[in-house]
C-alpha positions as CSV (number, residue, x, y, z in Angstrom):
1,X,73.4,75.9,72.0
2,X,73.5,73.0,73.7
3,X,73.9,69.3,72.0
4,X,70.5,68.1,73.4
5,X,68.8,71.2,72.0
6,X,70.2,70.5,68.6
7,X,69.2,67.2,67.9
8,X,65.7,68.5,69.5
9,X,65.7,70.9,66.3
10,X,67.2,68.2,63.9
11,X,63.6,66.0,64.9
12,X,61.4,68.7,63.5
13,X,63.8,69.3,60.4
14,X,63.7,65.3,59.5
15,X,60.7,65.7,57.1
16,X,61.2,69.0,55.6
17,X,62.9,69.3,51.8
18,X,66.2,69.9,51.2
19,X,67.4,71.9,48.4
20,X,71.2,71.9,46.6
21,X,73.6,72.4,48.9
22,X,76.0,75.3,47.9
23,X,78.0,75.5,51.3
24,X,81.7,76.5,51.1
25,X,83.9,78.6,53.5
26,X,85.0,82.1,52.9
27,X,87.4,85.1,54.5
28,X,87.0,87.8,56.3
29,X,88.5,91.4,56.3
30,X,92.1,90.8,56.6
31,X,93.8,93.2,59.7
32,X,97.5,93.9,60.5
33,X,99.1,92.5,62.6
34,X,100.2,95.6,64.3
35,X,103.7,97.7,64.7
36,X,104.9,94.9,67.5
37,X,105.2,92.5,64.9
38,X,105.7,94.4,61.6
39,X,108.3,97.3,61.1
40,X,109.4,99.2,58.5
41,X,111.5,96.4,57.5
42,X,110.0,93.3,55.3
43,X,108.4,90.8,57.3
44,X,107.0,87.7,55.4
45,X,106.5,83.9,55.7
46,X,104.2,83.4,59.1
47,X,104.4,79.9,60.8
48,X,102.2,79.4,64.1
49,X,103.1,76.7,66.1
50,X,99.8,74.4,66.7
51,X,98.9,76.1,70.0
52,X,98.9,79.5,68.4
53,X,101.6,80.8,71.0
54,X,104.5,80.8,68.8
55,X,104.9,83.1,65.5
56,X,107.9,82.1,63.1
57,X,108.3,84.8,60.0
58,X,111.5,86.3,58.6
59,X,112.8,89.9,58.5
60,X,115.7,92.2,57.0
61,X,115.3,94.3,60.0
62,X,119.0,95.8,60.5
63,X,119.1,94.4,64.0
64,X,119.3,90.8,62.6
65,X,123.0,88.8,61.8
66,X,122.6,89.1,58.1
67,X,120.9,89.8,54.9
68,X,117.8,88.3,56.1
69,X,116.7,86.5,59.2
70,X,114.5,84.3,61.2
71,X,112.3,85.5,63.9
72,X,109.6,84.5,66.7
73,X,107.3,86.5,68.4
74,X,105.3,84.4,71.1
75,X,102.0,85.2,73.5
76,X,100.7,83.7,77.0
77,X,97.3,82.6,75.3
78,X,95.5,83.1,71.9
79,X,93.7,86.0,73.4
80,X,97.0,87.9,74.1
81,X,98.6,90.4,72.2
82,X,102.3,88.8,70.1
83,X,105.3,89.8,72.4
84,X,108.3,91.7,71.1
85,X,110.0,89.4,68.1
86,X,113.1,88.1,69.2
87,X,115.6,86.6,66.6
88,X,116.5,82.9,66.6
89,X,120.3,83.5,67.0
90,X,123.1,82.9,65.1
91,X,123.1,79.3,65.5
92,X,120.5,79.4,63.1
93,X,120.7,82.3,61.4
94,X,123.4,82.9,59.3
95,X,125.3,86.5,57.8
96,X,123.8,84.9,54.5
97,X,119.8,84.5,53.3
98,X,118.3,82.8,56.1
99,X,113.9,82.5,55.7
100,X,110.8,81.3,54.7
101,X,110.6,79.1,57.7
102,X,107.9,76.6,58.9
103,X,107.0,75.2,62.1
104,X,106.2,71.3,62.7
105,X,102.9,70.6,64.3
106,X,104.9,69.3,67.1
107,X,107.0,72.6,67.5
108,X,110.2,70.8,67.7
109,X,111.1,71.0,64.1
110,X,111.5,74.4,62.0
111,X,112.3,74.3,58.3
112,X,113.5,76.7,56.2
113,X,115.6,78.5,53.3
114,X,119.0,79.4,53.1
115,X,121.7,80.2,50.6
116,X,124.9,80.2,53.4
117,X,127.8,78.3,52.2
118,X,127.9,74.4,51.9
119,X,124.2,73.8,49.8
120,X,123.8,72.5,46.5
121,X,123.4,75.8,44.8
122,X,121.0,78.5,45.2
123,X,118.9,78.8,48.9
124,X,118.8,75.6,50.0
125,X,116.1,73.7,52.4
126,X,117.3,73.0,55.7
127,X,116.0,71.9,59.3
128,X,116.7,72.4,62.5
129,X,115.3,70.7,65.9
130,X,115.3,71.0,69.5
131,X,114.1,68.5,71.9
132,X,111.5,70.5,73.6
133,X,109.9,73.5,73.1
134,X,112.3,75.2,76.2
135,X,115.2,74.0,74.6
136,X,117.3,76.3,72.3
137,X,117.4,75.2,68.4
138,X,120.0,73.0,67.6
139,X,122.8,73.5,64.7
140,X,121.0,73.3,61.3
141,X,120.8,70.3,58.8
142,X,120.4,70.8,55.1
143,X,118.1,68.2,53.6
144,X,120.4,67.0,50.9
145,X,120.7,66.9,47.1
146,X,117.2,64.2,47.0
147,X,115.3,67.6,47.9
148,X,117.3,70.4,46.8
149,X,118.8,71.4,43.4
150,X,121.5,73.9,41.9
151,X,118.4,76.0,41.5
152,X,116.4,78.0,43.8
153,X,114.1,75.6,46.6
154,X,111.9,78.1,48.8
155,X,108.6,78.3,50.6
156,X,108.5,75.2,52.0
157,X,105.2,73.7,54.7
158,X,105.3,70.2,56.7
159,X,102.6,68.8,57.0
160,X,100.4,68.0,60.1
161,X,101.9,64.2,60.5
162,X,105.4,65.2,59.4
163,X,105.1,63.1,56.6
164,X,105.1,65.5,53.3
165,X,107.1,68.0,52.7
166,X,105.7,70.6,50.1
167,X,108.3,73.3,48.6
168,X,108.5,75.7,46.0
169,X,111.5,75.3,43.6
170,X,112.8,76.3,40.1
171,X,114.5,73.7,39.5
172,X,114.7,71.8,35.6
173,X,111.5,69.5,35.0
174,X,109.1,71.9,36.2
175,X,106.4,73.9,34.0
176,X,107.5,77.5,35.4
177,X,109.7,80.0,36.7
178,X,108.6,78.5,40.5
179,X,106.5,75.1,40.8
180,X,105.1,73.4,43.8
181,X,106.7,69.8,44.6
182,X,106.0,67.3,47.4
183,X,108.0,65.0,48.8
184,X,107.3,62.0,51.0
185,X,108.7,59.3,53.8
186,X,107.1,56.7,55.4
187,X,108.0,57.2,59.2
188,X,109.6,60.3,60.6
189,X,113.0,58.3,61.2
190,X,113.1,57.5,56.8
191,X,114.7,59.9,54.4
192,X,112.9,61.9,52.0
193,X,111.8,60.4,48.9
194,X,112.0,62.2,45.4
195,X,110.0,65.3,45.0
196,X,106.6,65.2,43.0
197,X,105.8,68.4,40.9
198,X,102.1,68.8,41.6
199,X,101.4,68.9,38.0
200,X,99.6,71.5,35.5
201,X,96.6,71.8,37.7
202,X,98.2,73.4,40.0
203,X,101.6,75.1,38.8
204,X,102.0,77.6,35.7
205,X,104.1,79.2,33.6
206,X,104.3,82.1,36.2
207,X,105.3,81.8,40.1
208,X,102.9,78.9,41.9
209,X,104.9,79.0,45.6
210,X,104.1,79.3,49.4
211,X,102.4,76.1,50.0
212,X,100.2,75.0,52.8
213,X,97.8,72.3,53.4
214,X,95.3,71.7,56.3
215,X,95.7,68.7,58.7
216,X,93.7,66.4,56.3
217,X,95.8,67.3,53.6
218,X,92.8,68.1,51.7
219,X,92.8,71.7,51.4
220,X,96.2,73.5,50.0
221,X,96.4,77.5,49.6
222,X,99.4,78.9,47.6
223,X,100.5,81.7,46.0
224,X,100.7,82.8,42.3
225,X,101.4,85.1,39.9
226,X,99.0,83.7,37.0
227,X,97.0,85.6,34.7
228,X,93.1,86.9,35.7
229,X,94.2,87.8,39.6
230,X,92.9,90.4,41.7
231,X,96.7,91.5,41.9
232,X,100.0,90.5,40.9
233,X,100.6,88.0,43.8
234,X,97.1,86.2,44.6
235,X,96.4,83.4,47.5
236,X,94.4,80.3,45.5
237,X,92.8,77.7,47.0
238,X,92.8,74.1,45.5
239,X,90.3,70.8,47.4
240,X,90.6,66.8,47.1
241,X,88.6,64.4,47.7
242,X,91.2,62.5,49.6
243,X,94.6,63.1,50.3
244,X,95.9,60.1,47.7
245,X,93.3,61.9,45.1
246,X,94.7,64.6,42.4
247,X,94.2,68.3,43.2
248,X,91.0,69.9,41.6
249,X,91.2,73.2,39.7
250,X,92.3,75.9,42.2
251,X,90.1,78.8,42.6
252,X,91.0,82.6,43.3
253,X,89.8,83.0,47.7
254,X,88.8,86.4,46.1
255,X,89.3,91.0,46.3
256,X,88.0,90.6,50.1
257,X,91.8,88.9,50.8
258,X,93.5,89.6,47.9
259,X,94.3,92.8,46.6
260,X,96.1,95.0,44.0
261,X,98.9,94.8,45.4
262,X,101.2,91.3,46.3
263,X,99.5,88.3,48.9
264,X,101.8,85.7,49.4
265,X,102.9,82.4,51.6
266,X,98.9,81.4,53.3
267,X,99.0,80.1,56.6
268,X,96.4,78.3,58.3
269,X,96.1,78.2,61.7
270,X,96.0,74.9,63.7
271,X,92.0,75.3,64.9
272,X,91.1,76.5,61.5
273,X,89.9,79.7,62.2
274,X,92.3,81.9,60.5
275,X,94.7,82.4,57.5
276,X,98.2,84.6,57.9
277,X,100.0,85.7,55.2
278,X,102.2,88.6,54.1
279,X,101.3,91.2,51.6
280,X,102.9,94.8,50.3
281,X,99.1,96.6,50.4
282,X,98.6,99.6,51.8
283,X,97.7,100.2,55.2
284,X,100.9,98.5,56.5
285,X,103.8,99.3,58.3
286,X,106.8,99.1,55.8
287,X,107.3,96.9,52.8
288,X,105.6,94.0,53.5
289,X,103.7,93.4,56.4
290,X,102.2,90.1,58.4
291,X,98.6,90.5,58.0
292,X,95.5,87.7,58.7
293,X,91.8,87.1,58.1
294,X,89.1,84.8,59.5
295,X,88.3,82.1,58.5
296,X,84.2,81.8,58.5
297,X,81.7,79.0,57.4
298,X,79.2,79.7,54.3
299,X,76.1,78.3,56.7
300,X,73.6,79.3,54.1
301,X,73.5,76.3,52.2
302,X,70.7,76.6,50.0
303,X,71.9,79.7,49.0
304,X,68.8,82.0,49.7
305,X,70.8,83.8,52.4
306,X,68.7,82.9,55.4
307,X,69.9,80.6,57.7
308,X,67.1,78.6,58.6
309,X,65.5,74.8,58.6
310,X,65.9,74.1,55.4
311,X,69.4,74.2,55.7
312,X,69.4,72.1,58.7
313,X,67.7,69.6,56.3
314,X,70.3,69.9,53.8
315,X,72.6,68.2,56.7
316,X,70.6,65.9,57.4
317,X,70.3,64.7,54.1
318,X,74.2,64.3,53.7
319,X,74.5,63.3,57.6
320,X,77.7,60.6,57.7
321,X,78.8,61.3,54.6
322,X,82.0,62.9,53.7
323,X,80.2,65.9,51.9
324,X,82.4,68.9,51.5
325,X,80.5,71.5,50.9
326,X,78.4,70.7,53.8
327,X,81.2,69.8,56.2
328,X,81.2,73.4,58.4
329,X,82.1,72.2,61.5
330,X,84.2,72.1,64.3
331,X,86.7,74.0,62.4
332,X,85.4,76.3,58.7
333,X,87.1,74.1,56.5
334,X,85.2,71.1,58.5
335,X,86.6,66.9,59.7
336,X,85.8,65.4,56.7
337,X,82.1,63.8,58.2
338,X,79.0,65.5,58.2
339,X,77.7,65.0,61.9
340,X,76.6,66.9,65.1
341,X,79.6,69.4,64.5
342,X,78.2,70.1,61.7
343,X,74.7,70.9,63.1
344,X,75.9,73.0,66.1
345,X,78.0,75.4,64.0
346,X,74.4,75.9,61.5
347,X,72.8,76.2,65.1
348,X,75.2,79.1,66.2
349,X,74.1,81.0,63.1
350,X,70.1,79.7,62.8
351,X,68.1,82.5,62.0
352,X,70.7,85.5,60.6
353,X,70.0,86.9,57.3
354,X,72.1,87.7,54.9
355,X,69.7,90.0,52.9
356,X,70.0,93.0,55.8
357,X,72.2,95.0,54.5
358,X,71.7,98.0,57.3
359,X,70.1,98.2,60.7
360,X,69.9,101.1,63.4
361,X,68.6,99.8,66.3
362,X,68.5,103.4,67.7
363,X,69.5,102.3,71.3
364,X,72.4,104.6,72.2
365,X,72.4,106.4,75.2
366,X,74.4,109.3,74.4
367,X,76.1,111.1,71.1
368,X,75.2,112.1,67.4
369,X,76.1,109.1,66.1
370,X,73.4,106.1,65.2
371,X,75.3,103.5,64.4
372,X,75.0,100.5,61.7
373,X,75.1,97.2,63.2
374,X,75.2,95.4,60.1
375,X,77.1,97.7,57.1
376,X,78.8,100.9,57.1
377,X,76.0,103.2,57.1
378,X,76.4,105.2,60.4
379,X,74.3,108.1,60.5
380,X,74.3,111.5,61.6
381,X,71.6,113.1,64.2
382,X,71.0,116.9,63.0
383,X,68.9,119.1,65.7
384,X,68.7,117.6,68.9
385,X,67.2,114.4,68.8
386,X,66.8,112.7,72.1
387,X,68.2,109.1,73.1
388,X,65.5,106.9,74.9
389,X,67.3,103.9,76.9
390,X,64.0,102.8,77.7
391,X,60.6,103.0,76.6
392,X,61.4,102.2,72.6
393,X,59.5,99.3,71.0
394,X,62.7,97.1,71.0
395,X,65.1,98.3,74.2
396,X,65.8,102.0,73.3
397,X,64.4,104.3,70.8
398,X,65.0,108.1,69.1
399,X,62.7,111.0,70.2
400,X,62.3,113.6,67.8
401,X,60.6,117.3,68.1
402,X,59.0,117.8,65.2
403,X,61.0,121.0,64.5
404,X,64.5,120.4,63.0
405,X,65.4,116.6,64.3
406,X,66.4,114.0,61.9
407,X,69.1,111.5,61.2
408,X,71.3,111.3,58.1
409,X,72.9,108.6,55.9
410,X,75.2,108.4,53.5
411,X,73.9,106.7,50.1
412,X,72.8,103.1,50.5
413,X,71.2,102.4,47.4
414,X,69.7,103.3,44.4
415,X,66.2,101.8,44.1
416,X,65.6,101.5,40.5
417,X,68.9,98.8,41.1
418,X,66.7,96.2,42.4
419,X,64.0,94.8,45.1
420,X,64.2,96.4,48.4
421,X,62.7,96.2,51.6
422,X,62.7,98.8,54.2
423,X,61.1,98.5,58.0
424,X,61.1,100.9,61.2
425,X,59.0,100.9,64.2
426,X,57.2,104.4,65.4
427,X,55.1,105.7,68.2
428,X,53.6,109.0,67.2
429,X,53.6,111.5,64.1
430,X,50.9,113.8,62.6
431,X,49.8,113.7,58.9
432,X,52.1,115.3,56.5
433,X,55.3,113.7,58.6
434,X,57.8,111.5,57.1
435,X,59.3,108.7,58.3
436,X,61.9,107.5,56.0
437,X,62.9,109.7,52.7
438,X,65.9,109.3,49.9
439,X,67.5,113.0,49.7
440,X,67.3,114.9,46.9
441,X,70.7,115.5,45.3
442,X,72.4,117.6,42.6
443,X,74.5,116.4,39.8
444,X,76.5,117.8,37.1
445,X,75.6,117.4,33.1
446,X,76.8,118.8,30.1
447,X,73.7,121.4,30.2
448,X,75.1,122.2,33.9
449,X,73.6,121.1,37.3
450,X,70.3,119.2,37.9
451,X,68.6,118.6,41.1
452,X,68.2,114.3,40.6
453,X,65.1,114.1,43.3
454,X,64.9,112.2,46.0
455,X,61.2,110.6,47.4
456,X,59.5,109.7,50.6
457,X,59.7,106.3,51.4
458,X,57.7,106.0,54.7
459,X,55.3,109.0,55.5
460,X,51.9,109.7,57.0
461,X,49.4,110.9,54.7
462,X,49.1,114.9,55.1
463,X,45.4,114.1,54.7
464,X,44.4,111.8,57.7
465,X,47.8,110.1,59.4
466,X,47.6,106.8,57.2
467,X,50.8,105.4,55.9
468,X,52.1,106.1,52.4
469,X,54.5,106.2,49.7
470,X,56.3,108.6,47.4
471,X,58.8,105.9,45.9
472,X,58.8,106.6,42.4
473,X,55.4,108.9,42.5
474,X,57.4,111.6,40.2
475,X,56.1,109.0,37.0
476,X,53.7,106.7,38.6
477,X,51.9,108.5,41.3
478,X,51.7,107.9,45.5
479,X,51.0,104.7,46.9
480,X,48.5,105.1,49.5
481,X,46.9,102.7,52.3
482,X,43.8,103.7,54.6
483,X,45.6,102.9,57.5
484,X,46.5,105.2,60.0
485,X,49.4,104.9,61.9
486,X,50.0,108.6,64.0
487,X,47.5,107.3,66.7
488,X,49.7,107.4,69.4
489,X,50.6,103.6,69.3
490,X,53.3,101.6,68.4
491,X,53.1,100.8,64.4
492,X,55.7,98.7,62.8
493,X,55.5,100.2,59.3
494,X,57.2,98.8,55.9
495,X,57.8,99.2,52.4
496,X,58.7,96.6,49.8
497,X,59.5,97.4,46.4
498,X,59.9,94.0,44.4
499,X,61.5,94.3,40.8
500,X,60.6,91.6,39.9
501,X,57.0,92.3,40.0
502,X,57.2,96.0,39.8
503,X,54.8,96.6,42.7
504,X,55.2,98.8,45.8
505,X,53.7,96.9,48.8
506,X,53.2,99.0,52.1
507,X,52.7,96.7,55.2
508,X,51.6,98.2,58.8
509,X,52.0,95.7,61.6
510,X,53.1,92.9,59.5
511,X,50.1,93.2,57.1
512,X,50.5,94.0,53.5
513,X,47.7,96.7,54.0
514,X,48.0,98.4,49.6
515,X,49.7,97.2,46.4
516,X,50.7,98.8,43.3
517,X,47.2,98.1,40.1
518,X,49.8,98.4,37.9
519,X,53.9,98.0,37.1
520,X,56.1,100.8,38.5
521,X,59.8,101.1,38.7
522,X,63.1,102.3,36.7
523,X,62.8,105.9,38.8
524,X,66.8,106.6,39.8
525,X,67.8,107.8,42.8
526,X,71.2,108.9,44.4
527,X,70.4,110.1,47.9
528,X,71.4,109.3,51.3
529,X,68.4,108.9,53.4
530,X,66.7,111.1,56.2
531,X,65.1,109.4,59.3
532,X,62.3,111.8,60.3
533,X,62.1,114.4,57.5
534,X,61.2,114.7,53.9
535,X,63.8,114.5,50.8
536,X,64.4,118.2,51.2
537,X,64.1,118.7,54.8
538,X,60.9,120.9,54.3
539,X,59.3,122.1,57.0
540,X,55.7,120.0,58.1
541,X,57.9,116.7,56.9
542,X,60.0,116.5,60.0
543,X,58.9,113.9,62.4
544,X,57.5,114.2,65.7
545,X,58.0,111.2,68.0
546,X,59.7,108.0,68.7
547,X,61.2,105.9,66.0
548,X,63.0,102.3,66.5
549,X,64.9,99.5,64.8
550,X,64.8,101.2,61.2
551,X,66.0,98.3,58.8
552,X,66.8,97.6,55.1
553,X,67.0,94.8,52.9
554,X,68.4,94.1,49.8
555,X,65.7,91.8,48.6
556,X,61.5,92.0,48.7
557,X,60.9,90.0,51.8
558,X,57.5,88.2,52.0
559,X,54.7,88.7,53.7
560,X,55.4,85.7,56.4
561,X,58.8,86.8,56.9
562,X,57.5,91.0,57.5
563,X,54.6,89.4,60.1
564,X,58.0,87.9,61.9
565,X,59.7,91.3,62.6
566,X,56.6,92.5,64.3
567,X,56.8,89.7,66.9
């Protein structure tokens, strides 16, 4: 969207409301980085140089010069594939340990770890430089007994501006077996000054290592081993308010990045919009693999998972200030100001919903597949259900005979778990059809099998065509409406069952057209669901016509919101 536009939309947002502002960023599903980079060797410790086109990480691949070595792997652009690695040489690797190296935002400076000969014990931290990027990496320097100890330094990250160097190390004075230090210099040209352990807030009695701080130096993700992880290695994230301010108490980034097995050494790249890291879970290549995740900005910020004006307010409200947790823009992890960047990255997202948890727009042209576009619920077309590229309510649409056509899902949810919404479009049917139905299913018990039944969600009345409902009617009875939807014409037909109330509401064409008298609810339910046939596919039930867009929430949506789906 373009700048003009936004500050159009910010006008009409100036006197709405705000409410608490709850934005943050999260991850996305982490992916491999493929067999080009990762081998059946270890590869760990991932360093991309600021322009994404160079990857630094280490290996014990037997093709290396010793025990462990440092490799790159580079690309033409950030939409490119990584090339094959190539190792950095034995200029600066070594028949000994050689790893855990980090890039410079500049690209002309790598440190790393080392225990060759010549250190001040254990691995050691060394650097090594080049005077451009086309040059070949000079001899390596180690950076002296200020920085390293007769104990173990590792993991190290410089920062953006070159002027803080954060390591892990297990040397005396810490709190554990490996604690995060920093250490400091004024210019580029100055020495390092004596490290600072980060302090209890951050390290443990366990391993705290792997370091790395955004740009602003506001923002560091490490690794540790402490108690109440997801695994035994988790990635934690830690926030200041300014980079001379103390750390805050760092929080777990969470099962969708971490798992059950080891995550270590966090990387984030230069534009913000991605972390790398190494881990030992399955679905790799060998023992531990170079994997990453994206990087995404929490936009609902009033927390009611719709993106809409009231959180545009919400910015407003905080606009100029240095306000964290609304600070989404340019990059997830935000510039430290909320501003304009701010507003075109809520903009890009205006309008999704967080609450649809499943949607088959129906609009394939070809297959048995209809797939999800939101979750994970493809479905399965039994008979021979015909695509319509054209002619559906919303682009394309499924035609069904009548006979033996239906689609199939897997479970999606039980509805005595909460409040539920569920909407499709239709053009046709006769009375005694259903639309949308919960399977019936069987289930062991001590006293043997039992049939746990399943209920019509969406149906025409076998009576006179009018929409209806058998959600929970095995205790409480049908809910029926007097309005007739198999007239030939498009109908955009809904359900909403709302826990909270424990009321059914049916809604035809964005009007709430019947209501539960009284409270209903608590009926369980373990069934995948049928598109265009009843619970047990009985014959009469199966639907006869078009059907389009079929949608499910995980929350009762209100009547104003329903009356904008049929727009």
């Amino acid at each position: 969207m373009k700048t003009t536009k936004i500050l159009a939309i910010l006008v009409l947002v100036l006197g709405l409301t705000a409410d608490i502002a709850k934005a943050d960023f999260t991850f996305g599903e982490p992916t491999n980085l493929g067999p080009t980079v990762n081998s059946a060797s270890i590869e760990g410790a991932p360093s991309v140089t600021a322009d994404g086109l160079e990857l630094y990480f280490e290996c014990d691949r037997p093709s290396g010069f010793g025990s462990n070595d440092m490799w790159v792997t580079t690309r033409a652009t950030t939409n490119d594939s990584w090339g094959e690695p190539v190792n950095l040489g034995p200029t600066v690797n070594t028949s000994y340990w050689d790893g855990a190296s980090n890039i410079s935002a500049d690209g002309l400076s790598l440190f790393f770890a080392s225990d060759r000969p010549g250190g001040s014990g254990e691995p050691d931290l060394y650097v090594t430089t080049r005077a451009t990027k086309d040059d070949p990496w000079g001899e390596p320097v180690n950076l002296g007994p200020t920085l390293n100890s007769p104990y173990f330094e590792d993991g190290n990250y410089i920062s953006a501006d070159g002027l803080s160097l954060y390591f892990s190390s297990r040397c005396l004075g810490g709190y554990g077996d490996f604690d995060i230090w920093v250490t400091t210099r004024a210019t580029l040209s100055d020495p390092w000054g004596e490290p600072v352990n980060l302090g209890p807030t951050i390290n443990t009695s366990t391993w705290d290592f792997g370091p790395h701080t955004t740009a602003d130096g506001r923002t560091l993700l490490f690794s540790s081993g402490k108690p109440g992880g997801v695994g035994g290695h988790d990635m934690y994230v830690t926030t200041r308010d300014t980079a001379s301010d103390p750390w805050k108490e760092p929080i777990n980034i969470g099962p969708v990045v971490n798992s059950s097995a080891d995550e270590r050494c966090p990387n984030i790249s230069a534009d913000g919009f991605a972390i790398r890291f190494h881990s030992d879970r399955t679905g790799g290549y060998g023992g531990w693999d170079i994997w990453q995740a994206p990087i995404l900005p929490v936009v609902d910020l009033n927390g009611d998972r719709v993106v809409d004006s009231a959180d545009m307010c919400i910015i407003v409200d905080h606009w100029g200030e240095d306000y964290p947790l609304c600070d989404i823009g340019p990059t997830p992890i935000g510039d430290s100001i909320v501003d304009v960047q701010d507003l075109i990255v809520l903009a890009e997202h205006l309008f999704e919903d967080y609450r649809l948890i499943a949607q088959w727009k129906l609009d394939e042209e070809a297959g048995d597949t209809a797939y999800d576009s939101i979750g994970e619920y493809d479905a399965t077309l039994h008979g021979e259900p015909a695509w319509q590229t054209t002619g559906g309510m919303i682009d394309g649409a499924l035609l069904l005979d009548g006979i033996d056509d239906c689609v199939e899902t897997n479970f999606i949810l039980n509805p005595a778990d909460g409040s539920f919404s569920v909407f499709a479009w239709l053009k046709g049917g006769l009375p005694g059809q259903v639309i949308i139905s919960q399977a019936d299913t069987t289930i062991d018990t001590p006293v043997g099998p039992t049939t746990n039944p399943g209920s019509t969600w969406l149906g025409a009345n076998p009576s006179d065509g009018s929409l209806m409902t058998g959600l929970m009617d095995i205790y409480f009875g049908p809910l029926e409406s007097e309005s007739v939807i198999t007239d030939g014409q498009w109908h955009h037909v809904g359900l909403v069952f709302d826990i909270i109330a424990m009321k059914r509401r049916l809604y035809v064409d964005g009007a709430e057209v019947v209501v539960d008298a009284g409270y209903v609810g608590g009926v369980q339910s373990s069934g995948g669901l049928y598109f265009g046939a009843g619970q047990a596919l009985g014959t009469g039930t199966f639907f006869s016509g078009l059907i389009d867009d079929v949608r499910i929430y995980d929350a009762a949506l209100t009547t104003e919101e329903i009356e904008v789906l049929t727009r």
